[in-house]
C-alpha positions as CSV (number, residue, x, y, z in Angstrom):
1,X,57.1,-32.3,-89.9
2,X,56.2,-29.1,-91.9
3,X,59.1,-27.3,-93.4
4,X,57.6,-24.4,-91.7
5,X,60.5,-25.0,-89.0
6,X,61.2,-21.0,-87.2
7,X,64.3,-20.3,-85.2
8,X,62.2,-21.2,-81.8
9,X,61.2,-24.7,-83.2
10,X,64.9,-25.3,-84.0
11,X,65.7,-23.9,-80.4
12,X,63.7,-25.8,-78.6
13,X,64.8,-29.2,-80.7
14,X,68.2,-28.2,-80.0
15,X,71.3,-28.2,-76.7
16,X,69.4,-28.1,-74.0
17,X,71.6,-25.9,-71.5
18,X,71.9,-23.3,-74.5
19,X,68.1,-23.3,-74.7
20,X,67.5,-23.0,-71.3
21,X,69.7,-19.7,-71.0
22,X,68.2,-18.5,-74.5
23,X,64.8,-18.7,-73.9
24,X,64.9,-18.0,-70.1
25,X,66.6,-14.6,-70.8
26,X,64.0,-13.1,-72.9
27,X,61.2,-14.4,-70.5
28,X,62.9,-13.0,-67.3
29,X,63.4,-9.8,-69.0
30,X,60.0,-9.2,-70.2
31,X,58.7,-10.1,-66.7
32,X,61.1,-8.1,-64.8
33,X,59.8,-5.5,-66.9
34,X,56.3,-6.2,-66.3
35,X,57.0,-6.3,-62.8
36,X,58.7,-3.1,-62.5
37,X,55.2,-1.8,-64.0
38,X,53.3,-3.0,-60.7
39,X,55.9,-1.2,-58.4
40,X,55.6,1.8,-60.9
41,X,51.7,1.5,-60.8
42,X,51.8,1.4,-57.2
43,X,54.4,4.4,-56.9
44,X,52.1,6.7,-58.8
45,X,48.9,5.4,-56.9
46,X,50.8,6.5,-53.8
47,X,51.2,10.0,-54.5
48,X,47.2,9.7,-54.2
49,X,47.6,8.9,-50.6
50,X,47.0,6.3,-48.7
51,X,43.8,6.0,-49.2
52,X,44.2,5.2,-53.1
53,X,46.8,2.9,-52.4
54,X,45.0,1.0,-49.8
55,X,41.8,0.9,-52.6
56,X,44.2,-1.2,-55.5
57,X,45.9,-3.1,-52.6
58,X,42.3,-4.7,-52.1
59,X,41.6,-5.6,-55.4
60,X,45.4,-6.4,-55.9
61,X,44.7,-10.2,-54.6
62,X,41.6,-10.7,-57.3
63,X,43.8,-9.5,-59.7
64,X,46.1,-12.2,-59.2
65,X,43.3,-14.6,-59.1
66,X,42.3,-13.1,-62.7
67,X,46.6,-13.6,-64.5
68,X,46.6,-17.0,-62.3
69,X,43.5,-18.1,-64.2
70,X,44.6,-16.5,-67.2
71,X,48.7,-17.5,-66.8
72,X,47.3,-21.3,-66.0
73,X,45.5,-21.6,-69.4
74,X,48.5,-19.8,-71.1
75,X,51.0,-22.6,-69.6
76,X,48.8,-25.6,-70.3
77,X,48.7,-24.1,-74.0
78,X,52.4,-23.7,-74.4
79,X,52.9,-27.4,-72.5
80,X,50.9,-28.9,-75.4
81,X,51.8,-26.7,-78.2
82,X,55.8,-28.2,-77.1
83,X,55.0,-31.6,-76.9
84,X,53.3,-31.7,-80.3
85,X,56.2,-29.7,-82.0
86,X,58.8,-32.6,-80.2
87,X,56.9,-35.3,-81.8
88,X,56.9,-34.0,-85.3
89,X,52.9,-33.0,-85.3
90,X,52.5,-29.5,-86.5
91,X,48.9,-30.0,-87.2
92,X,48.1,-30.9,-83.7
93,X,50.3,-28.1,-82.3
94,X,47.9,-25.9,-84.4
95,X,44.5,-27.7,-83.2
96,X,46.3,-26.6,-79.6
97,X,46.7,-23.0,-80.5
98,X,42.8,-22.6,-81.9
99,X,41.6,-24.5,-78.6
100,X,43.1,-22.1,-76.5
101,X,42.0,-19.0,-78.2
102,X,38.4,-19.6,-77.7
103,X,39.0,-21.9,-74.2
104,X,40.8,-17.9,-73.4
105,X,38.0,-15.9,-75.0
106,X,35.1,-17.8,-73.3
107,X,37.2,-17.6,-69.7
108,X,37.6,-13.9,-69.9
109,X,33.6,-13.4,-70.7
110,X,33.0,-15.7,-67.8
111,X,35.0,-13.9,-65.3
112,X,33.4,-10.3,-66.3
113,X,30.3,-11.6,-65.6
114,X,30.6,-13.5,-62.2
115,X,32.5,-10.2,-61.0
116,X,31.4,-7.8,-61.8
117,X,28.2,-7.7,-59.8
118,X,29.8,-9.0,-56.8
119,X,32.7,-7.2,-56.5
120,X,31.5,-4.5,-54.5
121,X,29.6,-6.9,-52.2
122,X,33.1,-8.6,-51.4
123,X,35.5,-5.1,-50.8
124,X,32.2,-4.3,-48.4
125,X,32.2,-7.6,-46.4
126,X,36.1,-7.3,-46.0
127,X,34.8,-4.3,-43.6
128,X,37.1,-1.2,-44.8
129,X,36.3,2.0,-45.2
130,X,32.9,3.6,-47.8
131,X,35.7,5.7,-49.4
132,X,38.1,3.1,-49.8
133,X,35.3,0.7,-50.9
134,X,34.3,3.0,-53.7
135,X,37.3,4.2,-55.5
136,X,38.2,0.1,-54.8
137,X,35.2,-0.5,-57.0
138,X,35.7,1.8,-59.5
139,X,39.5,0.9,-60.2
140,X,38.2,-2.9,-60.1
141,X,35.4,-2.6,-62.5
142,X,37.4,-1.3,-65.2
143,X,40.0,-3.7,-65.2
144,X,37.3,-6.7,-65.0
145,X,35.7,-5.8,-68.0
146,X,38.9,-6.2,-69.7
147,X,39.3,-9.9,-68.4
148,X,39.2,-11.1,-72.0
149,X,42.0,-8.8,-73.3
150,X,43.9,-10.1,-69.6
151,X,43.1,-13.8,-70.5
152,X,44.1,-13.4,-74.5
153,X,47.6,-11.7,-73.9
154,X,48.3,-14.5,-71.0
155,X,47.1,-17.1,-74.1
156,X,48.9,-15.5,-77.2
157,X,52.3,-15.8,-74.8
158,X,51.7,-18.7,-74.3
159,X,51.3,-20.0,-77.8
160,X,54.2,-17.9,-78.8
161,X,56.3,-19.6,-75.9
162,X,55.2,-22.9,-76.7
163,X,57.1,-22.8,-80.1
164,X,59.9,-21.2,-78.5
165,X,59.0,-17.8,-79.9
166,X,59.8,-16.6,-76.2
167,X,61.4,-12.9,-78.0
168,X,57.8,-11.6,-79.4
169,X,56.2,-12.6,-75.9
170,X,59.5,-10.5,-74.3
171,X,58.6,-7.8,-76.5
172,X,54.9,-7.9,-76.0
173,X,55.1,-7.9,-72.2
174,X,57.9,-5.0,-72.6
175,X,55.2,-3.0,-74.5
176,X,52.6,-3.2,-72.1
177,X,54.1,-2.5,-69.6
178,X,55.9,0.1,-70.5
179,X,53.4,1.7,-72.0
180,X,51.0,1.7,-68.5
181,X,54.4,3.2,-66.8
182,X,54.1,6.3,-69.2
183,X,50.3,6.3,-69.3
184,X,49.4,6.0,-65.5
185,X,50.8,9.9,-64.9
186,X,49.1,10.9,-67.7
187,X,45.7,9.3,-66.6
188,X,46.4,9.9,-63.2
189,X,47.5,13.4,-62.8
190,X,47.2,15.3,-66.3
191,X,44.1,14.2,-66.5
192,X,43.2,14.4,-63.1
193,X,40.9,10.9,-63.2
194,X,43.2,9.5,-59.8
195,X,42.7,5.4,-59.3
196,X,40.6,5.0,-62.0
197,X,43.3,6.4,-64.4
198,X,45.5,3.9,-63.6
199,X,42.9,1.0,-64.4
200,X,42.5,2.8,-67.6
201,X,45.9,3.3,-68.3
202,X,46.4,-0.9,-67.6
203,X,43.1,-1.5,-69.5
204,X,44.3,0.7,-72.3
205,X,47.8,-0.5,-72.3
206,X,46.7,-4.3,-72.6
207,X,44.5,-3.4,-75.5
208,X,46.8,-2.1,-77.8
209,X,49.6,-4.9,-76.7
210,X,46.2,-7.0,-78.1
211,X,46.1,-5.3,-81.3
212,X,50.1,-6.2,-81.6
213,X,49.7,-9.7,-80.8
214,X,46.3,-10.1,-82.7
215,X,48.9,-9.4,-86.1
216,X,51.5,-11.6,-85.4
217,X,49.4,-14.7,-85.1
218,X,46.3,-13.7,-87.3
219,X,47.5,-11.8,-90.1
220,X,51.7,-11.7,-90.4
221,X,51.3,-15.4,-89.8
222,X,55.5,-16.1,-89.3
223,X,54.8,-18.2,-86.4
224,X,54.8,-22.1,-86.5
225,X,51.1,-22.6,-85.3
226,X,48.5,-21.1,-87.5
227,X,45.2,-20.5,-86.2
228,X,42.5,-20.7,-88.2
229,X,39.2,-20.4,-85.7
230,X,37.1,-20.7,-88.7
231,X,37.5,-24.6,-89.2
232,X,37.7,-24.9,-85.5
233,X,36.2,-28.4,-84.0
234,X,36.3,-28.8,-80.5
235,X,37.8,-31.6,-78.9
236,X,37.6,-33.2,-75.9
237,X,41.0,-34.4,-75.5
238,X,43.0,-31.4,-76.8
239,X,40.8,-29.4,-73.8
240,X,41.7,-31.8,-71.0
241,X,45.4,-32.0,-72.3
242,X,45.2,-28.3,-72.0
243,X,43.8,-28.4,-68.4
244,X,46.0,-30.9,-67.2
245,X,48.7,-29.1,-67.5
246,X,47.4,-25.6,-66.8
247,X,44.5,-26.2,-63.8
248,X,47.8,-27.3,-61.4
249,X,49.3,-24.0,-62.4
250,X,46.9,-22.2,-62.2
251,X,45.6,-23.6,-58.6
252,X,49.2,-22.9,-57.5
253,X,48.9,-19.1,-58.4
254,X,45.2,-19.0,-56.9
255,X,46.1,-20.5,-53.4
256,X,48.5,-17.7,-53.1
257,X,45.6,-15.3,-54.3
258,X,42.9,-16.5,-52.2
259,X,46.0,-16.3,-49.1
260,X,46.3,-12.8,-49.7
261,X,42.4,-12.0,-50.0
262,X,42.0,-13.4,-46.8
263,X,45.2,-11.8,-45.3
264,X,43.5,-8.2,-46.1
265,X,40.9,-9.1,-44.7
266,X,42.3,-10.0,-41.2
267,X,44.6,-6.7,-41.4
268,X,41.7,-4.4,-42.1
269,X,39.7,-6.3,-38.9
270,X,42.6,-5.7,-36.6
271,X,44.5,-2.8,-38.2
272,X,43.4,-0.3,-41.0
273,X,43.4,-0.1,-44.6
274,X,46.9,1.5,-44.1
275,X,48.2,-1.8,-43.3
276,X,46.9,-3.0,-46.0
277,X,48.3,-0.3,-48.2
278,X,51.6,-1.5,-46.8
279,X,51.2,-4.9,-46.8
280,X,50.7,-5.1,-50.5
281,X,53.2,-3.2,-51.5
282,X,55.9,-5.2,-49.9
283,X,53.7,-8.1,-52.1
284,X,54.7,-5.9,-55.2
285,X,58.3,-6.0,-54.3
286,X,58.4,-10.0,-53.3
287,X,56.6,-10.6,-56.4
288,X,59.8,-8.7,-58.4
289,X,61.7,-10.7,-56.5
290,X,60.2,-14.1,-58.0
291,X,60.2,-12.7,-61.5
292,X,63.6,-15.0,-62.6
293,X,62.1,-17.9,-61.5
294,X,58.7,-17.7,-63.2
295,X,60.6,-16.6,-66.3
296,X,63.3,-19.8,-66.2
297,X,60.0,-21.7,-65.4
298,X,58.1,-21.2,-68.8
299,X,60.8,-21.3,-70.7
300,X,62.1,-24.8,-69.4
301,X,58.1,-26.2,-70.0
302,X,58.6,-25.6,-73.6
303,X,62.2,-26.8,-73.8
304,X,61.0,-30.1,-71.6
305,X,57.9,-30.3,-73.0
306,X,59.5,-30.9,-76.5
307,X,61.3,-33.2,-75.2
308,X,58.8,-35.1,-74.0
309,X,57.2,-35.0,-76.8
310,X,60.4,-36.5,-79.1
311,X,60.7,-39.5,-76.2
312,X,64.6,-37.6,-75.4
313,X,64.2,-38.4,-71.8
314,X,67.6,-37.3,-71.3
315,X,67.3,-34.3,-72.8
316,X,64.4,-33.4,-70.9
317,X,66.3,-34.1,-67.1
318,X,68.9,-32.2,-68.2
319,X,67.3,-29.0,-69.3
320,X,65.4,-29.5,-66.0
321,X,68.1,-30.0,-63.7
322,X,70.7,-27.1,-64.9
323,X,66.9,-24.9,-65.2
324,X,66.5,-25.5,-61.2
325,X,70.6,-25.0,-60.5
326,X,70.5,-21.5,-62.4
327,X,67.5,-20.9,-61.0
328,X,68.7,-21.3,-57.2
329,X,71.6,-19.0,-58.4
330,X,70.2,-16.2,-59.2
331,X,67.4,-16.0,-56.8
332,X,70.1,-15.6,-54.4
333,X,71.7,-12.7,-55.8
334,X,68.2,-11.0,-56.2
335,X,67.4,-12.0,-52.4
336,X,70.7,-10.0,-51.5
337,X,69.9,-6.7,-53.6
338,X,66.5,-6.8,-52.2
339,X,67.7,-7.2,-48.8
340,X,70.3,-4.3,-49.1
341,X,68.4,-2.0,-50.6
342,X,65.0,-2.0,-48.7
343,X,64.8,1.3,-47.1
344,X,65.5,2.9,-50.5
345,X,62.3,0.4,-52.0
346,X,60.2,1.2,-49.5
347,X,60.5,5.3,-49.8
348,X,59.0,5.3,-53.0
349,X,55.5,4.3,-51.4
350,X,55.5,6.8,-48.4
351,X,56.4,9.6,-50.2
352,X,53.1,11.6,-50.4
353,X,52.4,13.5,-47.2
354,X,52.3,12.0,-44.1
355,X,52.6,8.0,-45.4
356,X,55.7,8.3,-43.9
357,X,54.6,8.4,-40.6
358,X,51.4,6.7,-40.7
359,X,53.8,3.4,-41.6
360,X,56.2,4.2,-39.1
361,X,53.3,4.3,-36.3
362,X,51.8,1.3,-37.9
363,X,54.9,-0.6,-37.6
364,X,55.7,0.3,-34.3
365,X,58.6,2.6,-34.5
């Protein structure tokens, strides 16, 4: 192996229980945090009015289509970055990380432009509301021309995860969205653009968490994996090893996606676009409530990946194994707080005038 050997590498290769609750922590962290920025974005939207909320709600489904896409690739990346640094092949962890790049690149140029010219077509066909349809359109647009920068950040994670670098990926996820939180008031109110300020305040926020992990891979160049794009040769194999690993991940997130595109759908048929507005909040807060899981999850691919890669098969069902027992844990304890404190969780989305008691009336109370 290359003595280029970084404290992730030697994690990864290391106890497996200890790696598990070392690189899970950082992972959970910077996803709780980038949840928290979809309740956040939502919270602000809301003080909008329903109306606003009900417009992101419908593009809030596509969206997840867009980070399941862009998560899938990010996961099959880190599987076979792992697996390569397990069995001592630093050069083929690197072929990985310059396969992804441009497989990521080419995805996010793709999705722009199939959606964008359709987009509108489907909000219309879901049979809401003109108003709704067009601030849903103009939020939408915005954030699909930054597919690319959505797909890239979802890639570059998932390079830095596969080497067990899973503190830069906390603290680029903790920068984004921490950022948008500050931003969306600002875009939103100060600067009185409403919906679309949020999209620009994401689209903006993603850019510069870009720029960030543009340095750390192409230019400090600390990590394991070096890219080099210049001599890159595509090949076959390394793309379907990719795939194979990130298409079931990625069709996992999707179903889920294409459930609740089609759930909006039947709610606006037989309700109204506040339901909709409702419904997809409470999506926002189960989707917090999955955060420790997904966050355990990537980390133990990289920790079993590696040792898969380095033939340790025992290594492997053991960081597996206590990965699903902590796991089961402390979902638990975040069912409970989620459960006890609902009716606080659910204020922050009917604040603006009369949400309230549109929700309550919608709900039958």
């Amino acid at each position: 192996m290359s003595q280029k050997v970084t404290k992730g590498v030697q994690m990864l290769l290391g106890e497996p229980k200890r790696a598990v609750i070392k690189l899970s922590l950082p992972m959970m962290v910077g996803m709780l945090v980038q949840s928290l920025y979809n309740l956040v974005d939502g919270i602000w939207v809301a003080g909008l009015g329903s109306n606003a909320l009900a417009a992101i709600g419908l593009f809030f489904p596509i969206f997840m289509g867009l980070i399941a896409l862009a998560s899938g690739l990010g996961v099959g990346a880190s599987s076979a970055i792992s697996r390569r640094i397990g069995a001592q092949n630093k050069k083929g962890a690197d072929n990985v990380a310059d396969h992804a790049v441009i497989t990521g690149l080419f995805l996010g140029v793709l999705l722009s432009v199939l959606l964008f010219p359709v987009i509108e077509t489907i909000f219309v066909e879901m049979g809401t509301t003109q108003e709704i349809v067009e601030l849903a359109v103009k939020y939408s647009r915005i954030l699909i021309l930054g597919a690319s920068v959505i797909v890239f950040n979802n890639v570059a994670n998932g390079i830095l995860r596969g080497e067990g670098d899973t503190k830069r990926s906390m603290y680029a996820m903790v920068l984004g969205s921490g950022l948008n939180m500050i931003l969306d008031p600002i875009f939103i109110y100060t600067l009185g653009l409403g919906v679309v300020g949020a999209a620009y305040a994401t689209l903006l926020s993603m850019i510069i968490t870009s720029g960030f992990l543009i340095f750390w891979l192409f230019f400090k160049r600390d990590t394991y994996v070096d890219i080099t794009l210049k001599d890159f040769d595509p090949n076959r194999e390394i793309f379907i090893d990719i795939l194979r690993v990130g298409l079931p991940s990625a069709l996992a997130q999707l179903a889920m996606s294409f459930a609740m595109f089609f759930i909006n759908t039947i709610i606006i048929r037989i309700g109204s676009s506040d339901a909709v507005a409702i419904f997809t909040s409470a999506w926002r807060i189960i989707m917090l409530g999955t955060v420790p899981l997904l966050g355990m999850a990537t980390a133990t691919t990289a920790i079993v990946g590696a040792s898969y890669g380095a033939k340790d098969i025992e290594k492997l069902e053991i960081a597996y194994l206590y990965a699903i027992k902590l796991g089961f844990l402390v979902e638990l304890l975040v069912t409970m707080f989620i459960f006890i404190f609902a009716s606080p969780i659910t204020y922050l989305f009917t604040y603006s005038e009369g949400a309230e008691q549109r929700q309550m009336d919608l709900l039958g109370h």
